[in-house]
TORPA-4810 file (N, C-alpha, C, O; in nm, 3 decimals):
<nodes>
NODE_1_0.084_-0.119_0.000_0.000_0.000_0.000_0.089_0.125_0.000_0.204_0.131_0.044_X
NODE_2_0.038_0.194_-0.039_0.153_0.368_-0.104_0.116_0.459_0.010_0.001_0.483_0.049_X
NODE_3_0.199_0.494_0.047_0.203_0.588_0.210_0.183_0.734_0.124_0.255_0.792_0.043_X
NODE_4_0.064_0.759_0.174_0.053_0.944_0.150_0.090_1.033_0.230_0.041_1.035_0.343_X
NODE_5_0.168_1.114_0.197_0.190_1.212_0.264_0.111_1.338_0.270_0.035_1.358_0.174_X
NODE_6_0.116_1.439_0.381_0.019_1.589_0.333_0.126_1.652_0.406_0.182_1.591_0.496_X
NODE_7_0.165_1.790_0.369_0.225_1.867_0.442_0.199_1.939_0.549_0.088_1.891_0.572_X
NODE_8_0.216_2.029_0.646_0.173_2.122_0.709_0.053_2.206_0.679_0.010_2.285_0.763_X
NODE_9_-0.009_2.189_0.548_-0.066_2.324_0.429_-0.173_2.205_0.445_-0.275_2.248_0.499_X
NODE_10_-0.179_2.097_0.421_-0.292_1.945_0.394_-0.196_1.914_0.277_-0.183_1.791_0.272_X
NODE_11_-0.102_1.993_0.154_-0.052_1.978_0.009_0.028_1.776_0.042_0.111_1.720_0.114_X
NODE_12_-0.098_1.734_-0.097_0.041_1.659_-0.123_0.151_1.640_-0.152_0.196_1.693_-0.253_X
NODE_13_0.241_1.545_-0.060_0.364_1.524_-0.102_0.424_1.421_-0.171_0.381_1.316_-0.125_X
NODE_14_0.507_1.401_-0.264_0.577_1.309_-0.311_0.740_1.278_-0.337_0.822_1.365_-0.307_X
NODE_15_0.772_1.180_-0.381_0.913_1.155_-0.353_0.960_1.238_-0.512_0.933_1.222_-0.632_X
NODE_16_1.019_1.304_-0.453_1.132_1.445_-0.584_1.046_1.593_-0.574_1.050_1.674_-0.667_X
NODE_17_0.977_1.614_-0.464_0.924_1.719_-0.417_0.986_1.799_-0.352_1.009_1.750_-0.241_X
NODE_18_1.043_1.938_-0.365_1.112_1.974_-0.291_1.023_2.072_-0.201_0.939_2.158_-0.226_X
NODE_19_1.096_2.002_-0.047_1.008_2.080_0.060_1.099_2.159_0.156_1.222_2.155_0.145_X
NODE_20_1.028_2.242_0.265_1.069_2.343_0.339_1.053_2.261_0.494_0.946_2.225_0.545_X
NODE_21_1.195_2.245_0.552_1.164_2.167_0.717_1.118_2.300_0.819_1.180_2.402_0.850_X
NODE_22_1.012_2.262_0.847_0.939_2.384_0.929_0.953_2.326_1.087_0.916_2.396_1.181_X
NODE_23_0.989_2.240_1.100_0.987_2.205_1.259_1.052_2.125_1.305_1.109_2.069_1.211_X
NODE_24_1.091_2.068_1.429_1.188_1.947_1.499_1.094_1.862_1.524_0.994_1.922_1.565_X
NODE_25_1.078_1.741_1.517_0.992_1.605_1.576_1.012_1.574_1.715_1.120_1.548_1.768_X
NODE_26_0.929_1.578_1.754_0.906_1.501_1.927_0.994_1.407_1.968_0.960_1.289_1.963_X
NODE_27_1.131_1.447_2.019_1.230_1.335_2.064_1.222_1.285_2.175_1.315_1.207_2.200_X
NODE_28_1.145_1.299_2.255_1.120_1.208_2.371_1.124_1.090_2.378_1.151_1.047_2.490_X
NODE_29_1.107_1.016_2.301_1.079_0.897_2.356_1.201_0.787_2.246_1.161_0.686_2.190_X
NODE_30_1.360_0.841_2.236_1.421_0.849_2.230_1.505_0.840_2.330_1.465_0.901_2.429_X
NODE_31_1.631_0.775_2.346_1.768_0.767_2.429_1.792_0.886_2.454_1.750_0.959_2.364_X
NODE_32_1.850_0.949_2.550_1.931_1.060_2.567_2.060_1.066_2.487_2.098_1.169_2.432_X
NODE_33_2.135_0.934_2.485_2.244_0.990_2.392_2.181_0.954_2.225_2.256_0.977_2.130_X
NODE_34_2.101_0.922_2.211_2.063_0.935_2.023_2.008_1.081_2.030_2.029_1.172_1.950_X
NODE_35_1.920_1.081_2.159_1.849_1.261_2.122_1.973_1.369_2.105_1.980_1.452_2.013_X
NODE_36_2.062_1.353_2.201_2.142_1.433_2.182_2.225_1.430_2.060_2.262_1.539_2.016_X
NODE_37_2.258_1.326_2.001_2.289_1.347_1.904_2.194_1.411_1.750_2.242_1.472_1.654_X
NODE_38_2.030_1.367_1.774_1.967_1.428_1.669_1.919_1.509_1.674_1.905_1.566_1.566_X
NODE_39_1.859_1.575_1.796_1.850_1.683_1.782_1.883_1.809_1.738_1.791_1.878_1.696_X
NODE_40_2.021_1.864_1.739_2.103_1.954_1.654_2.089_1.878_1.488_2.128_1.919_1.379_X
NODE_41_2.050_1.811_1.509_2.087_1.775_1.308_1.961_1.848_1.292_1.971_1.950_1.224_X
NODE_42_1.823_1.815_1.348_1.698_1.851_1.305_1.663_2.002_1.323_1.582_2.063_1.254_X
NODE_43_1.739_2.054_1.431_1.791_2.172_1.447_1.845_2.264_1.326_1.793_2.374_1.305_X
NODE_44_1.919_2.229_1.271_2.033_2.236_1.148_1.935_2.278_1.007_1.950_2.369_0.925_X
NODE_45_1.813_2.153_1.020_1.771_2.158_0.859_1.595_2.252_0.899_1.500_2.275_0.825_X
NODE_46_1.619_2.283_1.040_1.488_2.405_1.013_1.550_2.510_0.954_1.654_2.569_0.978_X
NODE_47_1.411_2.528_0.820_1.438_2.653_0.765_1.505_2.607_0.594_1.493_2.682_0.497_X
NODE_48_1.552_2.517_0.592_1.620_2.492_0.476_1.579_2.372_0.387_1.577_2.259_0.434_X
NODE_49_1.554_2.393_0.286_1.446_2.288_0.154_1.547_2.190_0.143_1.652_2.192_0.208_X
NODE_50_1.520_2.117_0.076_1.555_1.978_0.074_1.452_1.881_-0.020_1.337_1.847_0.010_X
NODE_51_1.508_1.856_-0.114_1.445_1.705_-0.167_1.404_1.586_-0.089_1.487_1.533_-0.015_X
NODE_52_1.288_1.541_-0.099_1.225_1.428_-0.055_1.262_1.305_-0.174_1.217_1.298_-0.288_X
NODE_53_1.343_1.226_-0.115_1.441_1.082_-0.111_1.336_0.972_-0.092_1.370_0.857_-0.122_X
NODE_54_1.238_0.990_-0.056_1.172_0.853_-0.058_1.047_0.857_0.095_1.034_0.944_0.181_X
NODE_55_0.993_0.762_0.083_0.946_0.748_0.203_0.941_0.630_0.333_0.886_0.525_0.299_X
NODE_56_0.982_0.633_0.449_1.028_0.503_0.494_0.861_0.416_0.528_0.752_0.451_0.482_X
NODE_57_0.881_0.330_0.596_0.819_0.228_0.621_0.665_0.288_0.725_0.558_0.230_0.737_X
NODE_58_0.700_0.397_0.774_0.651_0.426_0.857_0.524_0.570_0.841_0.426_0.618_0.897_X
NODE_59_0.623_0.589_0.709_0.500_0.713_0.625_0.614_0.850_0.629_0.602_0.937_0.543_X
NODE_60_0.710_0.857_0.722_0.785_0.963_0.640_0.848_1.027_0.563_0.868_0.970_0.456_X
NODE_61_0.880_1.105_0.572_0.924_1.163_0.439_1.106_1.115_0.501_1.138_1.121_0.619_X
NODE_62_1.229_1.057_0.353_1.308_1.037_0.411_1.370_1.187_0.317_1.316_1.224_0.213_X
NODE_63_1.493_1.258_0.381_1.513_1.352_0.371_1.695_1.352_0.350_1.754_1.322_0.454_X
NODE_64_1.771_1.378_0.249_1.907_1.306_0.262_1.947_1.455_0.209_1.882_1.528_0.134_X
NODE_65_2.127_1.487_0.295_2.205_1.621_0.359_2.302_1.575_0.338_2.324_1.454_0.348_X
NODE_66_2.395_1.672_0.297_2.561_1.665_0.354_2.583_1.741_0.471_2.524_1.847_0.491_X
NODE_67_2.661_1.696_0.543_2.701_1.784_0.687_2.852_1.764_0.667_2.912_1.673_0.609_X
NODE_68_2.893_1.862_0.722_3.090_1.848_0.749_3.079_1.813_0.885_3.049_1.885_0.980_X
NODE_69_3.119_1.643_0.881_3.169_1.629_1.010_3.314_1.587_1.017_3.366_1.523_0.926_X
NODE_70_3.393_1.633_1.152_3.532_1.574_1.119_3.577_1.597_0.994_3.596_1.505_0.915_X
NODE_71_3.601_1.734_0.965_3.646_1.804_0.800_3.584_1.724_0.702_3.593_1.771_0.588_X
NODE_72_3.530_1.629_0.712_3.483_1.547_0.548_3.314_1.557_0.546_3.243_1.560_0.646_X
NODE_73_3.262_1.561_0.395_3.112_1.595_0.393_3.076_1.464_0.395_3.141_1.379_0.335_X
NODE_74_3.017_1.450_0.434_2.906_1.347_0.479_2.738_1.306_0.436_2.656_1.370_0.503_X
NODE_75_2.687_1.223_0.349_2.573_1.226_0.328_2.512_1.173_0.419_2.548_1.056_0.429_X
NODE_76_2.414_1.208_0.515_2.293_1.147_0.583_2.185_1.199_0.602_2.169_1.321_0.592_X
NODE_77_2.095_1.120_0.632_1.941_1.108_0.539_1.854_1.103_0.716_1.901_1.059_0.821_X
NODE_78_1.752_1.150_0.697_1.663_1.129_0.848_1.525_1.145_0.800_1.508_1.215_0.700_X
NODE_79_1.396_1.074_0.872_1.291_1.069_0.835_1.205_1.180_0.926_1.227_1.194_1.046_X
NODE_80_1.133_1.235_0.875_1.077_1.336_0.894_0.922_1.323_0.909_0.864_1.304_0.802_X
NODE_81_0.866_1.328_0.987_0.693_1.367_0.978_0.672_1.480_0.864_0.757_1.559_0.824_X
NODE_82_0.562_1.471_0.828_0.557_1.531_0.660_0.434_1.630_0.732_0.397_1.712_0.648_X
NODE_83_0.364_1.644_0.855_0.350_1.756_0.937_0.448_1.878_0.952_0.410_1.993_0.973_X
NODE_84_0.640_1.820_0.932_0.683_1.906_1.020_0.698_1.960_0.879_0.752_2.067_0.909_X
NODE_85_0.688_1.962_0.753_0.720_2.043_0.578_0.627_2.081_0.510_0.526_2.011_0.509_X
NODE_86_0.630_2.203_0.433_0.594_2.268_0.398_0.694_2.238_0.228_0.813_2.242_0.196_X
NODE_87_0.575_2.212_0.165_0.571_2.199_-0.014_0.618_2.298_-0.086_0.536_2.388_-0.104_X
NODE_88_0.780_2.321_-0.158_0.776_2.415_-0.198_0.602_2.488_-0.291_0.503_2.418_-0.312_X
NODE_89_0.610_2.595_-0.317_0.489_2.650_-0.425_0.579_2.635_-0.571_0.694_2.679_-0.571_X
NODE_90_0.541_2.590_-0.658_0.599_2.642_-0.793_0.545_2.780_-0.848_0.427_2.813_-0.854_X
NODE_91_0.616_2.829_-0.873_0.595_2.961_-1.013_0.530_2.966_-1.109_0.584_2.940_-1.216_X
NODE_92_0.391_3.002_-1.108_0.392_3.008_-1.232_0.400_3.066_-1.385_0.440_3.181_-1.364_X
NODE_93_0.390_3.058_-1.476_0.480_3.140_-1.552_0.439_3.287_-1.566_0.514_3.380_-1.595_X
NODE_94_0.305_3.292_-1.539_0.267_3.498_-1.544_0.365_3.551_-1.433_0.413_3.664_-1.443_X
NODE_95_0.393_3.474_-1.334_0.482_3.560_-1.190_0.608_3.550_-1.262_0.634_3.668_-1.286_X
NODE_96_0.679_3.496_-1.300_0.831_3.483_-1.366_0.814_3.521_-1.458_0.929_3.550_-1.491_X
NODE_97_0.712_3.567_-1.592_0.748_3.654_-1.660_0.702_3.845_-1.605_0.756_3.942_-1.657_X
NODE_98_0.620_3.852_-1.520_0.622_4.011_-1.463_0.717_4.044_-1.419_0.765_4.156_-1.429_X
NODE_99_0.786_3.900_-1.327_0.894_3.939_-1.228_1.003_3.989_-1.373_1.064_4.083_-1.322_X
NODE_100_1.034_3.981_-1.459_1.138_4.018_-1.566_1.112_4.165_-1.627_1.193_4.233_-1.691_X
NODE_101_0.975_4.198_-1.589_0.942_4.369_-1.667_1.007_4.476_-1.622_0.986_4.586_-1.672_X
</nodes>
């Protein structure tokens, strides 16, 4: 069965959608040392779009980053409640051609 996503807005989401991380997920019920470690990552990607990678098992959105850790970039990926994103809007073409007058 195909996991739907809705954003923050109700907008559907899909995998090659690029979205906006509007919030941190409820780490409670989480380890103290995994929270501490994810928290600052989820920290990190409020505010900043990102391609949607897929969706895991569970209905989220999976969400894949480079970070510099230890001088080298790093790809890693974290699943996201599709509550906490916001769908980019596309343009459409009357706004991108006024925006040029």
């Amino acid at each position: 069965m195909k996991k739907i996503m809705k954003d923050i807005d109700g907008r559907m989401i899909k995998v090659g959608d690029i979205v906006r991380i509007v919030g941190v997920p409820d780490l409670t019920g989480m380890p103290p040392t995994a929270r501490k470690e994810s928290e600052p990552v989820f920290r990190y990607l409020v505010g900043k779009y990102k391609r949607v990678a897929g969706v895991d098992k569970m209905g989220n959105a999976e969400i894949t980053f480079r970070l510099k850790t230890h001088g080298k970039r790093i790809i890693h990926w974290v699943g996201i409640e599709p509550y906490l994103l916001r769908k980019r809007r596309e343009r459409s073409s009357n706004q991108s051609s006024e925006a040029n007058c």
